[in-house]
C-alpha positions in Angstrom: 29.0 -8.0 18.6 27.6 -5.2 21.1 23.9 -4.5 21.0 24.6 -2.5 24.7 23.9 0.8 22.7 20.5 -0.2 21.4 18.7 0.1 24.2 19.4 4.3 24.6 18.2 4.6 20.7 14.9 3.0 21.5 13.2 6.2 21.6 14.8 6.8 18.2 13.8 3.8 16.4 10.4 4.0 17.6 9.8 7.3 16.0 10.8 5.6 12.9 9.0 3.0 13.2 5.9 5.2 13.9 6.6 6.9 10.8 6.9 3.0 9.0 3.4 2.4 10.4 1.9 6.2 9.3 3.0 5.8 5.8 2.0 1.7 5.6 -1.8 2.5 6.9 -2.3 5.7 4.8 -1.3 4.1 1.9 -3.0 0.7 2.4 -6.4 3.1 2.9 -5.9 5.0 0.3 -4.7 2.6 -2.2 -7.7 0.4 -1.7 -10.3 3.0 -2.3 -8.3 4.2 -5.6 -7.8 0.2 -6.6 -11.6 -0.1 -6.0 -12.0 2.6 -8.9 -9.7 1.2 -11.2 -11.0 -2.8 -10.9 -15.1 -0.9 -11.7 -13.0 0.9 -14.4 -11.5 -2.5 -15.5 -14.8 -4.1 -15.1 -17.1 -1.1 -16.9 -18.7 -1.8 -20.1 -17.3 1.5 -21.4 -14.2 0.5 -23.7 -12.3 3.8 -23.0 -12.6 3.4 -19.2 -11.6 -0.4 -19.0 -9.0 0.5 -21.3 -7.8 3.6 -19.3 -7.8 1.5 -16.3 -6.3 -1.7 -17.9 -3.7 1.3 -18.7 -3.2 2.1 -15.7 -2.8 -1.6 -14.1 -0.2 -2.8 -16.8 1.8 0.2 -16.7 2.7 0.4 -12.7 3.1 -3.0 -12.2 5.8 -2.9 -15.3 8.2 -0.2 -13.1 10.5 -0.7 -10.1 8.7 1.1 -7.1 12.1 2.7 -6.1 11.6 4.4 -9.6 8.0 5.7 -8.9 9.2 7.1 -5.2 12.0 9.1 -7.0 9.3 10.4 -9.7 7.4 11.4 -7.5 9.5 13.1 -5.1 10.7 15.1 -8.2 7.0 15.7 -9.7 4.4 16.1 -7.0 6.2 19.6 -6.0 6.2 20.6 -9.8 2.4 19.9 -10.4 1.2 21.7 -7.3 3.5 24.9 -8.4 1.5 24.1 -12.0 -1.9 24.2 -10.6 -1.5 26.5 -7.7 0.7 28.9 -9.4 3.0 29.0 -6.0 6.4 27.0 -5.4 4.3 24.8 -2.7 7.1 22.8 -0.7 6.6 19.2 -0.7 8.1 17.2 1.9 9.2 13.7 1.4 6.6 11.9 3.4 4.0 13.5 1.1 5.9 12.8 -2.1 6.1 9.0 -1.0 2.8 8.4 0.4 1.4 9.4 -3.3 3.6 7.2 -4.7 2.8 4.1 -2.6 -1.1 5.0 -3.6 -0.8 5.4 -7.1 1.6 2.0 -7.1 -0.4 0.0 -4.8 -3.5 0.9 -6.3 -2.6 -1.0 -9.3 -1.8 -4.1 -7.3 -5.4 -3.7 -5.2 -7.1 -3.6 -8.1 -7.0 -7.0 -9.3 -7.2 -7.9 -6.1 -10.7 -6.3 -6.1 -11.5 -7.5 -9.5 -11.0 -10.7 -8.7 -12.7 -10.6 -5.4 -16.0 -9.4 -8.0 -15.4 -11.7 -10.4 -16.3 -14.4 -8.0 -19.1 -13.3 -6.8 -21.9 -15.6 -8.4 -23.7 -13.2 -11.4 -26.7 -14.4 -10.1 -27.0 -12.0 -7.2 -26.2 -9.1 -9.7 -29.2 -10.5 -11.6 -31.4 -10.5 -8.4 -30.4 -7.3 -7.1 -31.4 -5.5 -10.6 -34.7 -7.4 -10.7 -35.8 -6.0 -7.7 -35.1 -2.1 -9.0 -31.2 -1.4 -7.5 -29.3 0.7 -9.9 -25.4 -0.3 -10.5 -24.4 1.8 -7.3 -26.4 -0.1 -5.1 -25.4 -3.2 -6.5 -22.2 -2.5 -6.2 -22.8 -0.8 -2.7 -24.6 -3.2 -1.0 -24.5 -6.6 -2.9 -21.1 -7.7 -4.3 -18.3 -5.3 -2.6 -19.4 -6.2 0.7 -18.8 -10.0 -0.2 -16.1 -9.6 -2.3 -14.2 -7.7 0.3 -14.8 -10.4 2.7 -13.4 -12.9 0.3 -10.5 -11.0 -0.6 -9.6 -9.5 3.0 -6.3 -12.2 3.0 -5.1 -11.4 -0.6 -5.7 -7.3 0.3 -3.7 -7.7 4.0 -0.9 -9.7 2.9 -0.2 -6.9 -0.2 -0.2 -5.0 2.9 2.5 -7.0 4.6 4.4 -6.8 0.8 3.9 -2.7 1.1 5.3 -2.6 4.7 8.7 -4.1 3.8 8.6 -1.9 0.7 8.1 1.1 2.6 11.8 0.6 3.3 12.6 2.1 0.0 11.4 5.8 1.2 15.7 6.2 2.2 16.6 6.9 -1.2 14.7 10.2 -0.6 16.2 10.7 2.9 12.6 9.9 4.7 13.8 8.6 8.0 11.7 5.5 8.5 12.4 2.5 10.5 15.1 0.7 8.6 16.8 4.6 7.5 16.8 5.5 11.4 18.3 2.5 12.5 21.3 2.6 9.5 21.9 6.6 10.5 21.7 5.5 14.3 24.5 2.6 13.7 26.7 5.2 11.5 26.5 7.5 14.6 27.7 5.5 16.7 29.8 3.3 15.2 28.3 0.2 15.1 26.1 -0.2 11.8 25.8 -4.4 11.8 24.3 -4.5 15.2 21.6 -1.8 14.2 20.7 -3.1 10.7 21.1 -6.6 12.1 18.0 -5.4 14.5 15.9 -3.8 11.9 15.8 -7.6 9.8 15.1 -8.9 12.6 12.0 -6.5 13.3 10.7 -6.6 10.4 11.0 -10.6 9.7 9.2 -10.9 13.1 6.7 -8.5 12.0 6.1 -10.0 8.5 6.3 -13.4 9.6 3.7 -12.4 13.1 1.4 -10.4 10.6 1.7 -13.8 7.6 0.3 -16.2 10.6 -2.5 -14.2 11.3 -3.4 -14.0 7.9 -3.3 -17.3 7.1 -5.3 -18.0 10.5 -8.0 -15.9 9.4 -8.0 -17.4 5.6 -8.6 -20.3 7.4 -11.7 -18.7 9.2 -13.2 -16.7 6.6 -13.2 -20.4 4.6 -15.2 -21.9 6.6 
């Protein structure tokens, strides 16, 4: 085995991996806020909106994610030609950060539901006795503790999303993992580069799982 060749793609791999970390921390940010929708959805009174949003849950977390990324990739450029009326191009970082959102999002979600859920209905009581609407119960009240008890549960879905992210090479999006397999091809030695990639990201998941559980720990007490 000779890893002497790793060390000129470097440069390389980190531009991959800076792509990995674009497409983890967009997605992570944006499927939070869109899971924080759906959970109110999932917690409204409304039957047609917990319902849409129960919908919504059920149905993503019942498909492979490698199948959303190729839907999407094949979709997103057709419905901004339908509702801008030009043949838009769409590239494949675009097609797959929407996909991560809309997939994660259903995951978040009952993360954030739960997180609500435990928060004592007593407060909600309080906070409407003293003349807060919903919005500012929600606002100021029980998301800003709920998100406190839930900050493990939402991080290490975010550890879950950044091995997933992996999956962006069946569209050719040249992350960390698909630059160090095309590196490897190049130059002829494929084990030693994708031997290096598990062994980034297990250090990486296992690094970012510690901290987690470190501040599980603190947050508990």
């Amino acid at each position: 085995m000779d890893f002497s060749q790793i060390l000129p793609a470097l440069p390389g791999l980190w531009q991959g991996m800076a792509l990995t970390l674009q497409l983890l921390i967009l997605a992570v940010l944006g499927g939070v806020a869109l899971g924080t929708l759906i959970a109110l959805g999932r917690l409204s009174h409304h039957r047609l909106l917990a319902s849409a949003a129960k919908l919504y849950v059920n149905y993503f977390r019942s498909i492979p994610l490698l199948l959303v990324i190729s839907w999407f990739y094949l979709v997103v450029p057709l419905v901004l030609q339908w509702l801008t009326g030009n043949p838009s191009p769409v590239g494949p970082f675009t097609s797959c950060l929407v996909a991560f959102v809309m997939f994660e999002a259903a995951y978040f979600a009952e993360i954030v539901r739960a997180g609500i859920q435990s928060i004592p209905k007593g407060q909600a009581g309080a906070a409407y006795a003293i003349g807060m609407s919903y919005g500012q119960v929600m606002r100021l009240v029980i998301l800003p503790q709920a998100f406190r008890k839930m900050t493990p549960l939402l991080l290490q879905q975010s550890i879950i999303l950044f091995q997933d992210t992996s999956l962006v090479y069946a569209v050719g999006l040249m992350d960390f993992l698909n630059t160090a397999r095309s590196k490897g091809d190049i130059i002829g030695q494929p084990d030693q580069f994708l031997l290096l990639a598990g062994a980034v990201y297990f250090v990486s998941s296992f690094a970012a799982s510690a901290l987690v559980k470190r501040l599980q720990q603190r947050l508990a007490i």
